[in-house]
Structure formats: C-alpha cells, structure tokens
Residue, then its C-alpha position, 0 to 999 in steps of 0.5 A: x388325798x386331802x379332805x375339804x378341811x386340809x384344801x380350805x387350810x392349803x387354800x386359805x395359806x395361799x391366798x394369804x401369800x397371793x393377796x401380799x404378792x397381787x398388792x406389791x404387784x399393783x403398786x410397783x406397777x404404778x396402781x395407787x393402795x386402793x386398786x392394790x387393796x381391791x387386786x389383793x382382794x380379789x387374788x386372795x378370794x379367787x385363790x381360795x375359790x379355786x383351791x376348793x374347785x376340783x373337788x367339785x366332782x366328788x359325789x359327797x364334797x361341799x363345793x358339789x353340794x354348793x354347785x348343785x344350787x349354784x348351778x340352778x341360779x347360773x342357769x336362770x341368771x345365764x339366761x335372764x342375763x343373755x335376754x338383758x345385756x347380750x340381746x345380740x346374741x340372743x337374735x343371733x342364736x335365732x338366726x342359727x334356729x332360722x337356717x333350719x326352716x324354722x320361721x319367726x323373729x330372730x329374737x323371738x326364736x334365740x329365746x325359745x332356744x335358751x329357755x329349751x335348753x335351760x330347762x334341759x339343764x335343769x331337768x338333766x343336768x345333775x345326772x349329766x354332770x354325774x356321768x360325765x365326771x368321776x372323782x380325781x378325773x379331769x377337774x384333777x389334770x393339767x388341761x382342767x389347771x389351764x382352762x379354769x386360768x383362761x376362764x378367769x382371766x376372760x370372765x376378769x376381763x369382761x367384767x372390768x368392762x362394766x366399770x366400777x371397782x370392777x375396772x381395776x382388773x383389766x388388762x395386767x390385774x385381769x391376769x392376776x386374777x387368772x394366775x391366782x386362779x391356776x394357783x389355787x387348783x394347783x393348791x388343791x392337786x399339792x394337797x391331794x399328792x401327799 
C-alpha cells in the first residue's frame, strides 16, 4: 500500500503524460493550442486530483483532513448555490416537503429543507462518513473507478455551460476530463498493488 508521497509522485507521472495525451487529442480534433493548452490543464490536474482521492477514507490521510474542511465549504457553497443559481430545484423540493401536508411557499419550504439538512451534514456528517467507509473498502473498488468517471464528466459538462474558458470542456473535452478522472483512481489502486 503506498503512502501519500508514493500516490503524489504516481500521480504527478500520469498526469504529465494525460496533459501531452489531452493536448494531441484537442488539436487533432480540430481544437486550435489554446483550448489544447486549457484541456491539457485540466486532464493534468484532474489526473493528479483523483490519483490522491481514494485515500480520502483512511482516518490519518491528507485528502481526508483537506475533505474535512472542503466538506464543510461544499456544504455552504452547495446550498448558497442551489438558492442563487437552481431556484427551481429549490421550489421543487418545497413542493416534495408540500405533499406531506406541510403548507407555506414552495421556495420558502425547499429552503428550510437544505438548511435542515446542511446543518445536519454539518452536525454528523464526519462521523457518518467515518461509519460508512473503512480504508481500502469502496473509495478502492471498480464501481467507485467508474462513478468518480461519470461524476467528472457530468460536473465537466455542466460547467462548460456557464461559458468562459469553461466552455472548451463540452462535449468530446468533457469526456477527456472524465477518462483523466478514471485514470488517476486507477493510478492510485497501481500504487496500492504493489
């Protein structure tokens, strides 16, 4: 099993070789050097990200003790921007709250819902996620491979949407992005099978 270092070093290799690999790809695709640069980029850094991201679950590792942190800012962020840039699903889950008998606005009601629960999150959600994973258990397997892939290229995705420089990750680049996500657990298992 390889320590944080031996992952870092794995994972940097790959996403060396992901950044050359996601910069070929976008120019013989058609894409002109500065959306290869900006693919590269981010292949690299997504390889790199997720080569350290199954150890997530080992009580002692530092992509937990940064998730600790992280998870208390997704939790705010998550629901400040819900309220900001998905009102619909706001209302929508006030709607849901409605159908148990439970009167008021929808968007008032969908609120109450994501603070109820981000405080929950806040409250428990370390020890939840301490009883929910053990070391080397699903963050470590193939469905959790998969998933972080399809995570990555949804999130991709959804973001080139916004426009920007996010823009040069739709469609074919969105995948990219979602391959260099598979790549870098698959780094990290490599190094933990030796």
């Amino acid at each position: 099993m390889g320590n944080f270092n031996e992952h870092y070093e794995a994972g940097k290799s790959a996403a060396i070789i992901a950044a050359v690999a996601g910069l070929v790809i976008t120019l013989n695709g058609g894409g002109d050097i500065g959306e290869g640069v900006i693919v590269a980029a981010g292949v690299g850094t997504v390889v790199l990200g997720t080569s350290l991201l199954p150890d997530i679950d080992h009580q002692a590792s530092k992509p937990r003790e940064a998730a600790g942190r992280f998870g208390v800012v997704s939790v705010v962020a998550g629901i400040l921007g819900l309220v900001l840039f998905a009102p619909e699903i706001v209302d929508q889950l006030g709607l849901i709250v409605s159908t148990f008998g439970i009167n008021g606005a929808p968007s008032s009601l969908g609120l109450g819902v994501l603070l109820i629960g981000g405080i929950v999150l806040l409250a428990s959600g370390g020890e939840m996620f301490d009883s929910l994973t053990t070391h080397r258990g699903f963050t470590h397997s193939l469905p959790f491979v998969g998933l972080i892939g399809v995570i990555a290229v949804l999130v991709t995705w959804h973001l080139s949407s916004y426009g920007g420089i996010l823009a040069v990750f739709a469609g074919q680049n969105g995948v990219l992005v979602g391959i260099a996500a598979v790549i870098g657990v698959l780094v990290h298992l490599g190094v933990d099978s030796k």
